[in-house]
C-alpha positions, 0 to 999 in steps of 0.5 A: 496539554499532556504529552500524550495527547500530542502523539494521538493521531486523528481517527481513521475513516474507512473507505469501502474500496470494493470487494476483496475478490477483485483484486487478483492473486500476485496482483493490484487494483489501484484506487483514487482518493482524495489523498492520492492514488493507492494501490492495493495489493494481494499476495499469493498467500492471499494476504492484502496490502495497501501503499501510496501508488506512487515509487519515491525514486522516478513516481512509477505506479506500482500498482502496474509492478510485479508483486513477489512474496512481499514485495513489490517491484517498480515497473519502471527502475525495478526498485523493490519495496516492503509491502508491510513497511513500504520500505525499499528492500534489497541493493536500494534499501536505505533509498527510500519509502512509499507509505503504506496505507491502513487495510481491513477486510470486512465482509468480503470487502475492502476498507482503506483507512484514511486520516 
């Protein structure tokens, strides 16, 4: 077996989540999947971002944070992570993740890609 082909990751499904619309500027819908609770996230710049809903220190739902910039805020210590990178950011970077979730946009719609 090459190495190579041990690196390939499974395809992705795309799952339509709804229309890119309804979810409001600096603000988040949460959708249910069957790998969990994912929150989608539009920035003022109207640019879209998908993460686990769930914070890795207390499992706030940061769905119900505060985006600024690119960043999002939990709504329960006040963590804050990277949209892009999941990353915490700030005095907790280093602590922690929450894993980001492939996005498109497609005709107006939504696509969450799942493994």
């Amino acid at each position: 077996m090459s190495g190579d082909l041990a690196l390939q990751r499974p395809p992705l499904t795309w799952l339509d989540v709804g229309a890119a619309a309804d979810v409001p500027f600096q603000g988040a819908r949460r959708v249910e999947t069957d790998k969990g609770a994912i929150a989608v996230f539009r920035t003022v710049d109207n640019d879209y971002y998908a993460v686990m809903d769930k914070c890795p220190h207390k499992g706030g739902p940061l769905s119900e944070g505060i985006v600024h910039g690119r960043h999002i805020a939990c709504p329960l210590h006040n963590w804050s992570f990277s949209l892009e990178t999941g990353e915490a950011v700030g005095a907790d970077a280093g602590k922690g993740c929450t894993p980001t979730v492939p996005l498109k946009i497609e005709n107006a719609r939504i696509f969450l890609g799942l493994c």
